[in-house]
N, C-alpha and C positions, 0 to 999 in steps of 0.2 A: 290530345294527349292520350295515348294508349294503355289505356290500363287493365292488372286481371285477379277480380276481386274470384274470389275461390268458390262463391258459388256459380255452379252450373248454369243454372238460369237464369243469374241475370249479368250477366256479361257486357261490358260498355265494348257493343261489336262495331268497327267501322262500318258505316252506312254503304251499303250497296247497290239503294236506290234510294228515288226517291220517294216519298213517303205517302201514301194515299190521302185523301179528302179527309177519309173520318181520322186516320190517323192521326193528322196534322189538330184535327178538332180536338180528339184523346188527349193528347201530349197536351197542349194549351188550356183545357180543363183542368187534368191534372195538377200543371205549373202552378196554376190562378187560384186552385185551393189550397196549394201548399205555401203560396209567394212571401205569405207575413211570417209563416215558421222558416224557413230557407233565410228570409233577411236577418231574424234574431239569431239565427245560428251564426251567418255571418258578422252579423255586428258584435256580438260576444268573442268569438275569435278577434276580431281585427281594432275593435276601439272606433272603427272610422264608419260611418254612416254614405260616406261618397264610394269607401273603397269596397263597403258589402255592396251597392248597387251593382255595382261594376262588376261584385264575384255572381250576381245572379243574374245579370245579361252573357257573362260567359255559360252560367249552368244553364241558361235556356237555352244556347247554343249548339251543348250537348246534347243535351235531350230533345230538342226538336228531332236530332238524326237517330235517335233509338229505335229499336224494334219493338215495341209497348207488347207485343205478344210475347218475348220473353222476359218479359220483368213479370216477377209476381208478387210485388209492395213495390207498389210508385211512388211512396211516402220516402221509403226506408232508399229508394236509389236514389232521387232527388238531394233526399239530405248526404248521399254518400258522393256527388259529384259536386255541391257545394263546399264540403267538408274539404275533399282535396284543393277545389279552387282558393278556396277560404288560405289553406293551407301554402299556396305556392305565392300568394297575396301577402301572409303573414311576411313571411322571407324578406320581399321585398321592401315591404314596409319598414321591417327592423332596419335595413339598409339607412331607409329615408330619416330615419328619428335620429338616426347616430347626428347626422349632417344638421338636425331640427336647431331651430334660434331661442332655446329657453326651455321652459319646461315644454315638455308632450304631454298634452293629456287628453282624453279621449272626449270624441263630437258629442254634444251632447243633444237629448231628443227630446220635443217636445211628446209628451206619450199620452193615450187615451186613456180616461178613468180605471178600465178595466183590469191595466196595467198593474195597478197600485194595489186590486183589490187580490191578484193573484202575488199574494203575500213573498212564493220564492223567486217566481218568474223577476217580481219589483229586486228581490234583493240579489238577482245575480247580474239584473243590469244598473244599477247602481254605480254610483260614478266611485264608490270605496271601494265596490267590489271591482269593477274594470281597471281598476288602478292596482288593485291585489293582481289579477290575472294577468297583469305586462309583465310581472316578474317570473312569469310560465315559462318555460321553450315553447316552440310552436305547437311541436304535439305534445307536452305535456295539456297545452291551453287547449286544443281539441279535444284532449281525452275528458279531459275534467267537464268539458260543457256539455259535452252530447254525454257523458254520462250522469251527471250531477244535477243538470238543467234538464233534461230531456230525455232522463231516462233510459236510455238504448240499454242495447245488450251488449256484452264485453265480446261477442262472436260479431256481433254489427259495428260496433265500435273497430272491431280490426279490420274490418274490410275496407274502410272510410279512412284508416289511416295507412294503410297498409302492411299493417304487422302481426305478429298471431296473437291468440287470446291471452296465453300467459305474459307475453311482454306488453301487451293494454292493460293486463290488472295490475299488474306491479309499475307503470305509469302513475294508473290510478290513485295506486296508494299512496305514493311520492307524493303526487300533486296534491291529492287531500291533504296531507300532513302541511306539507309547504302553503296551502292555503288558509288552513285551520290556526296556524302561527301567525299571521299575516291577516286577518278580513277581523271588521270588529266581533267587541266581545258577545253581541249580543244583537238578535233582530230588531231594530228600532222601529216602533210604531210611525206612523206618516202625522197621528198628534204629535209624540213627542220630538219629531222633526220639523213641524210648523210652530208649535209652541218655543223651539228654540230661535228658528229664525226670524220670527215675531218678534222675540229677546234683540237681535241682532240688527234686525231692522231698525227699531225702535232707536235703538243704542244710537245707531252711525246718522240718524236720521236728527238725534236731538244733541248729538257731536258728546252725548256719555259717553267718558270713558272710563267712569265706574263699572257704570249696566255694562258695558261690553266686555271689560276684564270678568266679569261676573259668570259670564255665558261662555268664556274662552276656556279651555283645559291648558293649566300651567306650561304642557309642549307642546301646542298644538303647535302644527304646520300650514303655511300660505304657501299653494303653490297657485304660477298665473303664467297664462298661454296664450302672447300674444304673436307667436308666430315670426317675428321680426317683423311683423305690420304692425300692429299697437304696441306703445308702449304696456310692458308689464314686467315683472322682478322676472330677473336669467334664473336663478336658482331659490330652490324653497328656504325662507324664512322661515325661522324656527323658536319659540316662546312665545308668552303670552301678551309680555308687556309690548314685546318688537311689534307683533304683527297688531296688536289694536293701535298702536299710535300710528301705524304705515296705514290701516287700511282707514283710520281716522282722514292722517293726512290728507292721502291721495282721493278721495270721496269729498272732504268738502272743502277743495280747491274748485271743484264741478257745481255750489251747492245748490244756485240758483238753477242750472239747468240739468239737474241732475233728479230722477225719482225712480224710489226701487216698488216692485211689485213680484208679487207670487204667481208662482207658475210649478208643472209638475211636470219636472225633468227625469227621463230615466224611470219612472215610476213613484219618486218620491219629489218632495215640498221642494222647493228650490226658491231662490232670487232672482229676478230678470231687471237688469240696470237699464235704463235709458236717459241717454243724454239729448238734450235738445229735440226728444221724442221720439227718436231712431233707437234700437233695439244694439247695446256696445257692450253688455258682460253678461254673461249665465254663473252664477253664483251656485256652488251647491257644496253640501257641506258633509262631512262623517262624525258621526254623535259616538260618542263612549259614556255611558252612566251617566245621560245629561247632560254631557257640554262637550262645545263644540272640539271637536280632534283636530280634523281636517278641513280647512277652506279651499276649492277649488274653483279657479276664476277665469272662463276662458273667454280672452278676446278677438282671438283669430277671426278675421269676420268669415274667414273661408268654413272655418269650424259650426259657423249660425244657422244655416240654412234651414235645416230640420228643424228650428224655432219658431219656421215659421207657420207652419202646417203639422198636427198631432201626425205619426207615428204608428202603426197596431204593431204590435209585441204579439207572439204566440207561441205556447211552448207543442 
């Protein structure tokens, strides 16, 4: 893809040779210290964990054929040839979810301690927050991450999407506003996000459905994604009383081979279901003032993968 970011120096120039020894070394060092920040960029744009792979085997493809003597930030061009792949990926994506069998909801990651302890990094990948950011356009959803998440500059930010600085800050402001109405009311601690699922566990586990109306918020919403390979609800349930009797129901039909355990998804406490000992739902949930908002249940098995192995996150 031919692109021409405005500055001077670092130009994505088609390759007009091939690349010398140390070069090729340069470029691959470079790639290998940036690879876990290029992935969160991608997965923050895209929800999908297979489809950022896939946007940073295209961006090393790029950047293998660079001139590394004219770049002068390997960091900042790396993230700006992800950003557009990110970016031509989103597109196509949106295509694919129109056509999806149920809810979409975004892969979810098993993530390393670290994750959790970088308090904004946990909460912009967040499975409440990646569910705020599906309601972005493409580039409003780029602008807001490489700004919001990582910082950049509104002059880097325009090169990455291709627009100038005043139409990336008035983006910006859009998408803040639209996601400051939309993402919850308040940062939740990773206690009082295990403290609740603790609640919730407990509840489905001793078939209360006291203790779980107790832990539920009057509207909260079930949504579940099973792809059209698992059975799960086409559209989000919506109350307190619906969803604890359905997720009552559906849970202890299973109850003999059925056990739940914690796990840290996304940066925060989560559920991880297992039926018969094989690994069949990632449970995670959005807190408002203590009780649960949002249940999010995904069973796609195509969606687990990342479950199985932690994840590094980097901003």
């Amino acid at each position: 893809m031919r692109v021409t970011p405005t500055r001077t120096d670092e130009r994505e120039k088609p390759v007009t040779s091939e690349p010398s020894g140390r070069e090729r070394d340069g470029a691959t060092e470079a790639f290998v210290a940036h690879r876990n920040l290029l992935f969160t960029v991608a997965y923050e744009m895209l929800g999908s964990a297979a489809d950022a792979e896939d946007v940073l085997q295209e961006t090393w493809l790029r950047w293998a054929g660079v001139d590394l003597a004219e770049v002068r930030d390997r960091r900042a061009y790396l993230v700006r040839i992800t950003t557009r792949q990110a970016l031509n990926r989103l597109r196509t994506l949106g295509r694919r979810k129109e056509s999806y069998v149920g809810s979409w909801l975004p892969e979810p990651l098993l993530t390393t301690p670290d994750v959790a302890e970088d308090v904004e990094l946990a909460d912009s990948v967040s499975m409440a927050m990646m569910l705020v950011l599906e309601t972005l356009t493409p580039t409003e959803r780029a602008v807001f991450v490489l700004r919001e998440v990582f910082d950049l500059g509104y002059d880097e930010i325009a090169e990455a999407v291709e627009k100038s600085s005043a139409a990336v800050r008035q983006i910006a402001h859009r998408a803040r506003a639209h996601v400051a109405a939309r993402r919850p009311r308040g940062v939740v601690s990773a206690a009082e996000s295990r403290q609740a699922l603790e609640a919730f566990r407990r509840a489905v586990e001793t078939g209360d459905l006291q203790g779980l109306l107790d832990i539920l918020s009057p509207d909260v919403v079930l949504l579940g994604d099973g792809g059209g390979v698992k059975q799960a609800v086409l559209r989000p349930v919506t109350g307190r009383d619906k969803v604890a009797r359905l997720v009552l129901g559906g849970l202890l039909k299973h109850a003999a081979s059925l056990s739940l355990g914690p796990a840290q998804v996304n940066g925060y406490p989560a559920l991880v279901v297992h039926l018969d000992g094989a690994l069949d739902t990632v449970v995670a949930v959005r807190l408002d003032e203590g009780r649960i908002t949002g249940l999010y249940a995904v069973r796609n098995p195509e969606k687990l993968s990342h479950m199985r192995r932690e994840t590094a996150l980097r901003r």
